[in-house]
N, C-alpha and C positions, 0 to 999 in steps of 0.2 A: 392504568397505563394506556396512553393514546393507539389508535391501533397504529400498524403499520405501514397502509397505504395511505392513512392520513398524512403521519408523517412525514413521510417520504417524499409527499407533495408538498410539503410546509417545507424542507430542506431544499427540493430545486427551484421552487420559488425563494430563497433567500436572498437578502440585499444589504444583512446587517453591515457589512463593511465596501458599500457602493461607492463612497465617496472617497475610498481609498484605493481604485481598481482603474487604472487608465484603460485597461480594456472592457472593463463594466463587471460586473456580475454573471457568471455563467457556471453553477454549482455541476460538478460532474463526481458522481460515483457510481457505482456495483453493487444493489446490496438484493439477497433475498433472503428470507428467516431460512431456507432449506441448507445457504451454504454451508460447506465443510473447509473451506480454505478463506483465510482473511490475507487479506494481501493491504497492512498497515503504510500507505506511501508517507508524501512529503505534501507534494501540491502540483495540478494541471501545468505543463510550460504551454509555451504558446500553439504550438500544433494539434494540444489535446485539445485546447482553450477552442479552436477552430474547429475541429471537427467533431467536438462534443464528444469524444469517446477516451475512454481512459487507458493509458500507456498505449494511443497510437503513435507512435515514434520508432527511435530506434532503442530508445530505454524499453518501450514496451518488447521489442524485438530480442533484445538480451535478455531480457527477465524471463520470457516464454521459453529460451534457448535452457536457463537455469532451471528453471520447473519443469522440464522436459514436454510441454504443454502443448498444444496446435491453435491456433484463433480459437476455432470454436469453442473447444472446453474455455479456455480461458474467457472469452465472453460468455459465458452460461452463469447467470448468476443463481443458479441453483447449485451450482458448485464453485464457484469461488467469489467472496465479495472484495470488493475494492474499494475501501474506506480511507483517503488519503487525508492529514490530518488539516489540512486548508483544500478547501472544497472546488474553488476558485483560482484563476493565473492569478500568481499577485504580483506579475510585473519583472521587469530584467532590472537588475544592477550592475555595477561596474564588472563583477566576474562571475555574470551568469543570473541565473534566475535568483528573485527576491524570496525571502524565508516565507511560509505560508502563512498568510494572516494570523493574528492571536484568537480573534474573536468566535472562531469555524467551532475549536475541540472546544470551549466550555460550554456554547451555545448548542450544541447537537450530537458529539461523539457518545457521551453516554447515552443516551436515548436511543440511538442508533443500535450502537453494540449490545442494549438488552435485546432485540430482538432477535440477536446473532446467538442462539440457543443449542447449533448442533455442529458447531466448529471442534475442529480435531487441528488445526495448525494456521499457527499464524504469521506470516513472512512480515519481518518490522524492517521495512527500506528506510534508511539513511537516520541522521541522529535526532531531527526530528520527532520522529516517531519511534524511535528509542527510548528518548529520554521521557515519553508520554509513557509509554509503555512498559519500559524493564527500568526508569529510574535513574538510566543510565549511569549508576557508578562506577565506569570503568573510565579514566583517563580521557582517553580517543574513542574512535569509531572503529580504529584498527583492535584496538584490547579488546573492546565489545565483541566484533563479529570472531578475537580471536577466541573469545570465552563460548560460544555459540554451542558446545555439548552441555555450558551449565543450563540449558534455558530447552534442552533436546527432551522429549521429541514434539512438545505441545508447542516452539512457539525457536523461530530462526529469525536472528537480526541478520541483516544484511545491509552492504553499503548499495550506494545507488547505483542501481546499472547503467549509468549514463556514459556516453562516451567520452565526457570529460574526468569518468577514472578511470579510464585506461591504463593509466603509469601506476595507480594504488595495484590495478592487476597485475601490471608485472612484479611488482613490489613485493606481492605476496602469495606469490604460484602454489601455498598451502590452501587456497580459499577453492582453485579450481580442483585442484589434486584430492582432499580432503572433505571440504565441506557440499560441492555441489552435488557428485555422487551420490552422498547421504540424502540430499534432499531432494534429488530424484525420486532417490528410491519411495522414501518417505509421501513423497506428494503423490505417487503413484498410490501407494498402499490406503492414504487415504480415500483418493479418488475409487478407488476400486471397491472400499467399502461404503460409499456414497449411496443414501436411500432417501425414496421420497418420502417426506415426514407431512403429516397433517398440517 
């Protein structure tokens, strides 16, 4: 297995899908073998895409609110990694940002996530990364995150904290009632048992 920091630099140099990227190529993730938390996205929108930093926005803003998190921890990537499943913006469409390249998870996600060895929880934002991840058998993205104790405590689907679900949130005032609590708690408990590993 290649080591880690090779890779890693082989990942943000990427360009497999350049010609498909009107804003170019600009690979942005989190990762470090030590994390305890995987925070599975979708893909960079344009404000990450700028600033090179992952969930700088107001999705990163909600997400932090859910994890009960502060910047810093959340940027430490000795405890939390942020592997979104397209690496890159891939562009606006007619309602909103474009699906994340196909070419990102076959080309790199496994490689990556072997190194990820000391994970205790994994947060899968939106269906994207669902359906890489748990297979998505369930209907919607609503059954999904409603089924979310079958998948507890290793591993929470979640819809996108974006401010364009706002209406699913009212929708479904069981998600804040019920499931963020839990994964306070949870993301606490992990963090808390957080050690530096070789």
């Amino acid at each position: 297995m290649r080591s880690f920091t090779s890779l890693l630099t082989e990942v943000r140099s990427c360009a497999l899908c350049a010609e498909h990227l009107l804003h170019g190529p600009r690979p942005i993730l989190q990762l470090h073998p030590n994390a305890r938390i995987l925070i599975a996205g979708q893909a960079p929108g344009r404000r990450v895409h700028e600033s090179g930093i992952p969930f700088d926005d107001p999705s990163g803003d909600r997400l932090r609110e859910w994890m009960g998190v502060t910047r810093e921890v959340f940027y430490d990537p000795e405890q939390i990694a942020i592997l979104p499943m397209g690496f890159c913006f891939p562009g606006t469409g007619k309602s909103g940002d474009l699906p994340p390249r196909s070419e990102c998870a076959p080309a790199w996600r496994e490689q990556l996530l072997s190194h990820l060895r000391h994970l205790r929880l994994t947060l899968i934002v939106g269906q994207y990364a669902q359906a890489y991840h748990l297979g998505r058998s369930k209907s919607s993205l609503t059954e999904t995150v409603q089924s979310w104790r079958t998948y507890w405590p290793d591993a929470v689907p979640l819809p996108h904290p974006s401010p364009r679900n706002n209406i699913w949130l009212r929708r479904n005032p069981w998600f804040e009632d019920e499931l963020l609590p839990a994964l306070r708690e949870q993301v606490s408990k992990v963090l808390r048992r957080s050690t530096v590993f070789p």
